[in-house]
C-alpha positions as CSV (number, residue, x, y, z in Angstrom):
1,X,-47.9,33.1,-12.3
2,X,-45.0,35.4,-10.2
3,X,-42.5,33.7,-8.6
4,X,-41.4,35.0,-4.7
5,X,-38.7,34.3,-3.1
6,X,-36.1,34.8,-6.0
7,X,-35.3,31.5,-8.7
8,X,-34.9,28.9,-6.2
9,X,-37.5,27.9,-3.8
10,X,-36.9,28.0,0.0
11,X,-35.8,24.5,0.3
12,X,-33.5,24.6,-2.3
13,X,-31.8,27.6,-0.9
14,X,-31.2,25.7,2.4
15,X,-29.9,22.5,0.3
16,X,-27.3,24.3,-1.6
17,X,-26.3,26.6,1.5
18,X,-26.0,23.2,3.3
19,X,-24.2,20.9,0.3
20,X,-21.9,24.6,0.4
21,X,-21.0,24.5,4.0
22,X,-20.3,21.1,4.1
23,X,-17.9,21.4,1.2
24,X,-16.1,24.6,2.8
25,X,-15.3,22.3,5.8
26,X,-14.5,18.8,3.6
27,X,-12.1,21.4,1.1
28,X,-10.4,22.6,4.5
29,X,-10.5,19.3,6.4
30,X,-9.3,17.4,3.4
31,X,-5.7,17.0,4.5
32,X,-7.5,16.1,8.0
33,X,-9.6,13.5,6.1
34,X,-6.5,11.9,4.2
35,X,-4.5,11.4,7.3
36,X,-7.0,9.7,9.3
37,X,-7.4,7.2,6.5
38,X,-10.1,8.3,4.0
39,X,-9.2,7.4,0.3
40,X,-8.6,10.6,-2.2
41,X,-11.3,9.4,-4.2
42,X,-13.8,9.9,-2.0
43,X,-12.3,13.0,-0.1
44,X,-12.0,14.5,-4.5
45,X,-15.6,12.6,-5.3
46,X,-17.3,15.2,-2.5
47,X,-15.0,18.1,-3.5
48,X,-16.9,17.6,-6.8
49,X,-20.1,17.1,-5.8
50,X,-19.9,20.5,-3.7
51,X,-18.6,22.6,-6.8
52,X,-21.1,20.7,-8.9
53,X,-24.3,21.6,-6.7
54,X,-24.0,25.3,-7.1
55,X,-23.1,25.3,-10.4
56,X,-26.6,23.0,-11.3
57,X,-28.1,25.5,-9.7
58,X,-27.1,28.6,-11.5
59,X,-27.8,26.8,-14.8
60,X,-30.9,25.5,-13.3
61,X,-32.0,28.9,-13.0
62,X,-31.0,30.1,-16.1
63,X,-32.9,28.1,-18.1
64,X,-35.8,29.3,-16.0
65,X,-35.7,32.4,-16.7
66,X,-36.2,31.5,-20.3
């Protein structure tokens, strides 16, 4: 069976270009985010989560092509 559409399916493109352009604005509204009174926990919790999702991804995809 081929694969189209490259390593990740179509909907898994959109969630990590999504997860990724939600982190470019969180990363550039952080000092936003702390002054209006969110905790640096969370504001560092989703910083990780958005580096962690691409990251998954590629070594998703690398075992795959095992």
């Amino acid at each position: 069976m081929t694969r189209r559409g490259g390593l990740l399916g179509p909907t898994a493109v959109r969630v990590v270009a999504l997860v990724l352009a939600v982190g470019m604005i969180a990363g550039i509204g952080a000092p936003y985010l702390l002054q209006a009174g969110v905790s640096l926990w969370a504001v560092l919790l989703l910083v990780l989560i958005v580096l962690a999702v691409p990251v998954v991804a590629v070594v998703r995809s690398d075992r795959s092509r095992r």
